[in-house]
C-alpha positions, 0 to 999 in steps of 0.5 A: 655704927663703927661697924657701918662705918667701916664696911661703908669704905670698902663697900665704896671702894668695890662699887667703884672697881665694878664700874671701872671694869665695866667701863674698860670691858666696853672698851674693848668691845668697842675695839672688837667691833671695830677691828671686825669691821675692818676687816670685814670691809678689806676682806670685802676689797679684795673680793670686789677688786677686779684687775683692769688689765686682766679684764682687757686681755684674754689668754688661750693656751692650744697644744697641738700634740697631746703628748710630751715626749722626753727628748722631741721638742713639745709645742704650745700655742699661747694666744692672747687677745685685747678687748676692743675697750681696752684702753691701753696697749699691751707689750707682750714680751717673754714667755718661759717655762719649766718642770717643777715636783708636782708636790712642791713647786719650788723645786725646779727639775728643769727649766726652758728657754725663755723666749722673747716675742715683744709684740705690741698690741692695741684695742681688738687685736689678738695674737698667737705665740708658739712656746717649743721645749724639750723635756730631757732624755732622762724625764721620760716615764714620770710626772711633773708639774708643767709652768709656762708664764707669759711677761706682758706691760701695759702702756699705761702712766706709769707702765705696770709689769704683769705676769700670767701663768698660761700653763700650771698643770701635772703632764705625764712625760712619755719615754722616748722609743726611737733608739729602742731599735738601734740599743737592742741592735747594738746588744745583739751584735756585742753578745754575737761578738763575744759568742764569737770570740770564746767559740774560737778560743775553745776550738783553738784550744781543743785542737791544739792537743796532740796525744804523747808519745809512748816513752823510750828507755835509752839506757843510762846516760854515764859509763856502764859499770863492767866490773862484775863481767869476767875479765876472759869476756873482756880480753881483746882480740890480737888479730886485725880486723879486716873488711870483707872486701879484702878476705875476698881478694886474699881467697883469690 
């Protein structure tokens, strides 16, 4: 009996611990529940949103040159068109562009002008805008990411700030061969030059050499040493010198 006594607390005590986890693993499940169908239901928000402005309005872009060039101006035509329901009227303002890593768009490489047009638009109306651009000299030959994004309002209460990106697509940019002439032609004419200038370095230099003349002996330059000769040798004559002329008139 002390024994029943005993066990029948702690046996209490474990049941009412059991229920208590119970209760609280309900708990949680019914949160679960409902966190998963909130978020089943954003989720469901977000795929059934449809902008209203981006309905109304169509964008088409057109390149009449296949082709990007570095250093020649590239043309794009954006053209915009208002469905005959809309209900608001469209302010078309700036267009803008520029080239970006293909791998990362957040690292611009260039960027365009940005281009004002301020085109106003109602129900049924369409237009076209021209968007030109140069790529740099030094783009040629590589691939970029290509951005243009066109800036619209819509007239509505309060007016609404919309941003559409026309263009966002990897082109190839072409390297620019109308100076390739002109370079090459300046090349020549510089290895031509130089050519020029050590051919007539060489030729003066050659032509310039004269052969040496055989070395004359002119003797010593100081006064002879005459003491070894006999001095009978070195006796002068008392007698006068005389020119021919006057030996010829004493004959006479």
């Amino acid at each position: 009996m002390k024994l029943l006594r005993r066990m029948l607390p702690i046996a209490i005590l474990g049941l009412a611990l059991v229920a208590k986890a119970e209760e609280f693993d309900e708990e949680i499940g019914d949160d679960t529940v409902q966190v998963n169908e909130v978020l089943d239901e954003d989720e469901g928000e977000d795929m059934g949103i449809v902008d209203e402005e981006e309905s109304e309005v169509q964008i088409n872009t057109y390149w009449p040159e296949a082709t990007i060039t570095a250093g020649k101006v590239s043309e794009v035509l954006v053209s915009v068109k208002v469905a005959s329901s809309a209900m608001n009227r469209y302010q078309f303002g700036i267009i803008e562009g520029g080239f970006h890593f293909p791998q990362d768009q957040s690292y611009k490489v260039q960027n365009f002008s940005s281009i004002k047009y301020n085109r106003d638009l109602g129900s049924g109306q369409e237009a076209t805008f021209l968007y030109p651009f140069v790529a740099a000299e030094l783009a040629g030959g590589r691939s970029y990411g290509l951005q243009i994004n066109l800036a619209y309002e819509a007239d509505s209460s309060p007016p609404r700030q919309l941003f559409a990106s026309v263009v966002n697509q990897t082109v190839e940019v072409n390297e620019n061969l109308d100076n390739a002439a002109a370079e090459q032609f300046f090349i020549f004419m510089t290895f031509a030059a130089f050519a020029a200038i050590g051919f007539f370095f060489f030729a003066s230099k050659f032509s310039s050499k004269k052969p040496k003349a055989a070395p004359v002996e002119v003797g010593t330059g100081g006064a002879a040493d005459a003491s070894w000769i006999p001095e009978i040798h070195m006796k002068k004559s008392d007698t006068p010198k005389t020119s021919p002329q006057s030996r010829r008139r004493k004959v006479d």
